[in-house]
N, C-alpha and C positions, 0 to 999 in steps of 0.2 A: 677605391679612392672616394673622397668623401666632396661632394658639391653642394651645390647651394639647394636642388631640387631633392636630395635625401635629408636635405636638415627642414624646408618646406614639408615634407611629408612626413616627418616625425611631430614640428609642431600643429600639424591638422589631428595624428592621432590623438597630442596634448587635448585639444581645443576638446575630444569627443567624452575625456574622461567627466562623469556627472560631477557639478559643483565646482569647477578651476573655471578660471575664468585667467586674464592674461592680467598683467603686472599693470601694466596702460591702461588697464580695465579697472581694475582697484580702486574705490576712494578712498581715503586717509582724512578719519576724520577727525578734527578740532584736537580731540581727546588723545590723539596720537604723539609718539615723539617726534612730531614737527617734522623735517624735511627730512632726516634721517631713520625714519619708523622706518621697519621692513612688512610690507605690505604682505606678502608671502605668510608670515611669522602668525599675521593678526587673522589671516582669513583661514590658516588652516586648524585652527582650535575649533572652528563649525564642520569641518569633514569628517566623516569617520573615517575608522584606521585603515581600510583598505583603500580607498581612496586617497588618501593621504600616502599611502606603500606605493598605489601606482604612481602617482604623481610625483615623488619621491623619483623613482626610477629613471622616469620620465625624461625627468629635471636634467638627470645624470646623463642621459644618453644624447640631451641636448649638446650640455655642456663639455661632454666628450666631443661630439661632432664639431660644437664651433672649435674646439683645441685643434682638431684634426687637422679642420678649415686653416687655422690660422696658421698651421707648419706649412702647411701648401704655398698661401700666400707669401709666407717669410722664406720658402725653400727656394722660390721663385724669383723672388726679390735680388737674395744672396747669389740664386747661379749669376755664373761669369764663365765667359770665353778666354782659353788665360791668350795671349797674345805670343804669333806664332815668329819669328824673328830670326835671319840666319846667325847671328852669334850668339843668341841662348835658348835653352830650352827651360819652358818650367809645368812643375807641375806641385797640385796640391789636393789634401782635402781632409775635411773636417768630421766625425764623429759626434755631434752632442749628447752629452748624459740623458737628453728628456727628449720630450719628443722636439722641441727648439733649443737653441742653444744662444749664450753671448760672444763666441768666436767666429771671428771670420778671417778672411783674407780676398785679394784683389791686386790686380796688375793691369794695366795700361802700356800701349804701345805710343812713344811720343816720336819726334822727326830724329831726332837723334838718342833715345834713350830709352829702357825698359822703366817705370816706375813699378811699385810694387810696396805693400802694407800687409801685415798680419798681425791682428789685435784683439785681445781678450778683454771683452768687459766684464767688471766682478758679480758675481753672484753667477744664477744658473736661471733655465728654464724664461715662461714668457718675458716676463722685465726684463732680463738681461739681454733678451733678442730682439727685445724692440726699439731698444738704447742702439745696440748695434747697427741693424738696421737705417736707424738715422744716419752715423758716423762712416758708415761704408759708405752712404748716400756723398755726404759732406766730403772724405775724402776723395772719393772716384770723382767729382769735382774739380777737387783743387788739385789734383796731380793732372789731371786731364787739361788743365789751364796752365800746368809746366810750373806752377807754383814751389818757391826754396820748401826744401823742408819742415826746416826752421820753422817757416811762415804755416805749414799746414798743421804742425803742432800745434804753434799757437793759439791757432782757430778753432781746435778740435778743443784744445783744454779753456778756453774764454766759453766756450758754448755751454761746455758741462756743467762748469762754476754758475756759467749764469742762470741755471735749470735746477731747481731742487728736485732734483731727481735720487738723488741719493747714491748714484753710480760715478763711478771710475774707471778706468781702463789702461791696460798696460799695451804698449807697440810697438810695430820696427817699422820703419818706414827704409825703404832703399830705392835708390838710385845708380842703374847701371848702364854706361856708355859705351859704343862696339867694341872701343876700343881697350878696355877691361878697368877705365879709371871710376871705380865707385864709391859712392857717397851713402850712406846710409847714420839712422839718428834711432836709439832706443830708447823709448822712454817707460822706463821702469819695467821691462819684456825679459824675459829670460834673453841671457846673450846668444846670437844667434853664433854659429858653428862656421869656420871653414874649412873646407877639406882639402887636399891635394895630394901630389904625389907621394908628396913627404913626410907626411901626418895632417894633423889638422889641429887648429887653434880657433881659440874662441875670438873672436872680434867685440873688443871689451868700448868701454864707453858709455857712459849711461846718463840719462836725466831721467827728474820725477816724472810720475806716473800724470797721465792728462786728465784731469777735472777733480785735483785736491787743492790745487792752489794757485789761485788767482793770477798770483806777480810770475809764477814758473817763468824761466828764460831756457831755453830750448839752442842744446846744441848740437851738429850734426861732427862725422869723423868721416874717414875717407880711407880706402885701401884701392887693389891695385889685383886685380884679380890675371890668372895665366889661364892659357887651353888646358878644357879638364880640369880647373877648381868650378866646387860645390857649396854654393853657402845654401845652410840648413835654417830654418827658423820656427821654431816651435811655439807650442803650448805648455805650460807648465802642469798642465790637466796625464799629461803624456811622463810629465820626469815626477812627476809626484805620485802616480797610478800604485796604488797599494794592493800586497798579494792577502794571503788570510795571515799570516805571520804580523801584518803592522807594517810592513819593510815595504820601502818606497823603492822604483825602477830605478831611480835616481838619473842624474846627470851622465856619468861614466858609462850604465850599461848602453843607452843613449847611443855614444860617442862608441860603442864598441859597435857600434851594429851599421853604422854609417859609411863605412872603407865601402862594400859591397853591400849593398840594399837596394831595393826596391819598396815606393809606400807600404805598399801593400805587407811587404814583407816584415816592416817594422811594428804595423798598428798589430800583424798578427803574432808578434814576439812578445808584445806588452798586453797583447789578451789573453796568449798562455802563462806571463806571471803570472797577472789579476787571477786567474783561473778560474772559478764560479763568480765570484764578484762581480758585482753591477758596476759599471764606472760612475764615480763621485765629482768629474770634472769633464769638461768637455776636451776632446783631443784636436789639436789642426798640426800638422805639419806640411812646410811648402818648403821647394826646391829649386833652387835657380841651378843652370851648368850652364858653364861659361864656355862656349865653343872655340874662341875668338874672331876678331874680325878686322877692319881695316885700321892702321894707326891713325891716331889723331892728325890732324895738320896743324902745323905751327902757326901761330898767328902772327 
């Protein structure tokens, strides 16, 4: 596990290489390209080559440790307790392609309600986690304050828009009551799956994805879940997952593996397609079961 006192003790062996001297240490002068010179660039044309090899290395093993650092801090961040409830259970988890990733997921336990999000922001690796990041922050927030749906869309995608960040993100956001009336809003997310006794159907309904447009209007659907349905909600990282052939897991095999599964069982179905293949997308799949519980009262 990588800390703060093994990245201190690499930059002391830094400091002992002859000729390096630290970036803060550097002047930049006059002659230089202004604020964006690279300081580094200009002093090491005075080293020779093996000082320049070590430091080189060096550099590397720094710049590995803060990445390490920074999965820690973001792994840390993202855990969650998923909330433990007698009419559902849920569970989930994520895979990223690198060592972070921009998927996540979150559930909150409210006086009357399960809430619950799982969202993909685009691209991969640090940027994409520290977008995330923010947004898991933003929505565990506004569900935690019992906030409409509707309304935490909106906020999610007014934030993005207003941030030249360059990212977007696709979501479901759900809302499930004991008594099995649920409310759920996809905005631009793979549709999420229902299961039951009977087969299982996709629970359709869709708006744009959050942080491409400004005006987006956001709207939420609703179903009606029984004891023993399953709603499924994925990654697209998981139905896109390419074997060596080119040929995507797709949707269907998906949906074939979901009657009897367990997590586990499925991420290890989509690492024997892949088969040697590194994954090119981050995977998350979460699980609500609907246990039931007491009916509504009439108002």
């Amino acid at each position: 596990m990588t800390t703060l006192a093994h990245m201190s003790a690499s930059l002391r062996r830094l400091k002992m290489v002859p000729g390096w001297t630290s970036l803060l240490e550097r002047p930049i002068s006059s002659g230089d390209r202004g604020s964006h010179a690279n300081p580094s660039a200009i002093h090491a044309k005075k080293l020779p080559w093996r000082v320049m090899s070590s430091k080189t290395a060096l550099d590397a093993n720094i710049a590995a440790e803060e990445l390490a650092l920074a999965a820690l801090i973001h792994s840390e961040l993202m855990s969650i307790r998923l909330p433990n409830v007698s009419y559902a259970c849920l569970n989930g988890k994520t895979l990223p392609c690198r060592a972070i990733g921009g998927d996540f997921f979150d559930a909150i336990e409210l006086t009357d309600a399960l809430c619950a999000v799982v969202a993909d922001v685009s691209g991969k690796g640090a940027p994409a986690a520290i977008v995330a990041a923010m947004l898991q922050g933003i929505i565990h927030s506004q569900m935690l304050a019992d906030q409409p749906l509707t309304a935490i869309a909106g906020m999610v995608n007014e934030f993005l828009c207003s941030r030249a960040t360059g990212k977007f993100a696709t979501m479901v956001l759900l809302k499930v009551r004991a008594d099995g009336t649920t409310e759920y809003l996809n905005c631009g997310h793979v549709s999420p799956v229902l299961v039951s006794s009977t087969g299982l159907r996709r629970l359709e309904g869709s708006n744009l994805v959050v942080g491409l447009v400004a005006a987006a209007q956001y709207r939420s659907e609703t179903c009606a879940l029984m004891p023993g349905n399953r709603v499924l909600i994925f990654t697209d990282g998981i139905t896109e997952a390419e074997n060596s052939q080119g040929e995507q897991f797709g949707d269907s095999a998906l949906e074939c593996r979901t009657h009897q599964y367990t997590l586990e069982s499925v991420f290890e179905h989509v690492s024997k397609f892949q088969g040697g293949l590194e994954r090119s997308d981050d995977w998350t799949l979460f699980e609500l079961l609907y246990r039931g519980g007491e009916p509504a009262l009439a108002l």
